[in-house]
N, C-alpha and C positions, 0 to 999 in steps of 0.2 A: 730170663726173658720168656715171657707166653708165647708160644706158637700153636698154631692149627693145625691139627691132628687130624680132623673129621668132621665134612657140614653134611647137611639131610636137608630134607623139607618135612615138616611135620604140622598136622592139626597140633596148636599148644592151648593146653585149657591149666586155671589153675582154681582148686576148690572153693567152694563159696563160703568165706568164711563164716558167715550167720548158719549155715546150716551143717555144713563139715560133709557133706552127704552129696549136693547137685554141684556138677561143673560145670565152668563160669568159662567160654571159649574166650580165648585172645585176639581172636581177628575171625573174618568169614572167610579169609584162605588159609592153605597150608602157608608156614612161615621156615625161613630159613634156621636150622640148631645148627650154635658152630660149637663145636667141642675144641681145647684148649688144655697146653700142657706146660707147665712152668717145671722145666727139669731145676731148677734153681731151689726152689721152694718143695717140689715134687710133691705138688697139689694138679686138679684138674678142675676146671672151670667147665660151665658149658652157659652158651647165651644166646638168646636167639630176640633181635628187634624187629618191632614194629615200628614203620617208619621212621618217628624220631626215639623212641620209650623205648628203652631195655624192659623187654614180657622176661625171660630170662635171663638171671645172672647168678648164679646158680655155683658156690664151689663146693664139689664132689668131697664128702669126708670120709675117712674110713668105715664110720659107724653108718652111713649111709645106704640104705637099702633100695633096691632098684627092684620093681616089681611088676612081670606081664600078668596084667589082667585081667589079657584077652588076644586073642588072633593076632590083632592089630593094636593095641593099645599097653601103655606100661607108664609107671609113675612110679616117684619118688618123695620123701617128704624132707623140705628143706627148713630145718628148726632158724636158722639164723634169719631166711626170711620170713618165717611163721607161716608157711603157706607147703601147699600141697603141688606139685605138677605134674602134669600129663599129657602124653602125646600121644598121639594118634596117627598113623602110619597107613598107607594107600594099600598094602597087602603083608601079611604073615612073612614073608620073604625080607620086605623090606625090613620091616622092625629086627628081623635076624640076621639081618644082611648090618643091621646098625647097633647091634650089641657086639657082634662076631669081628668086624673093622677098624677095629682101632681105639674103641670109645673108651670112656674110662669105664663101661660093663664090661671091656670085651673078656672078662673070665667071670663074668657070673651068668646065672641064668635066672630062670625062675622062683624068686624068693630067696635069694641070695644076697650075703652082703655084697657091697660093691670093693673088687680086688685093689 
């Protein structure tokens, strides 16, 4: 059974496909990420909705790379949904304060696979 590990608040943007280059933001607020851990299956999810619409749904693979940047920003590419995401984090702290706490990065870092 999935349990919640870890929520945040973050800008969520996700690549614009036509271009692969400009992102495409999710909402004009930060949005809730809730991070998720299926000891059962020992995968890890992370999702974050907008109002009614799953913006992420998102399961973390091994081969999954998690990548800052920037200060405040870091993304990941998710093949299964064919898209790109990105969050965007209020200060340097916080985004480390949400790699460092539980996430499914909490043992990588900058250009790192995800542990």
């Amino acid at each position: 059974m999935e349990q919640p590990i870890f929520s945040t608040r973050a800008h969520v943007f996700q690549i614009d496909p036509a271009t692969k280059r400009n992102w495409i933001p999710a909402s004009k607020h930060a949005l809730t990420v809730s991070y998720f851990y299926d000891a059962t299956r020992n995968v890890y999810r992370i999702i974050s909705v907008g109002g009614t619409k799953a913006i992420i749904n998102s399961t973390i693979t091994p081969n999954m790379t998690f990548t800052k940047t920037s200060q405040k920003f870091g993304q990941w590419a998710d093949s299964r949904a064919n898209t790109v995401y990105g969050l965007g984090f209020a200060s340097e702290q916080h985004l480390s304060q949400v790699i460092a706490a539980g996430s499914p990065w909490a043992q990588c870092d900058s250009n790192r696979q995800v542990a």
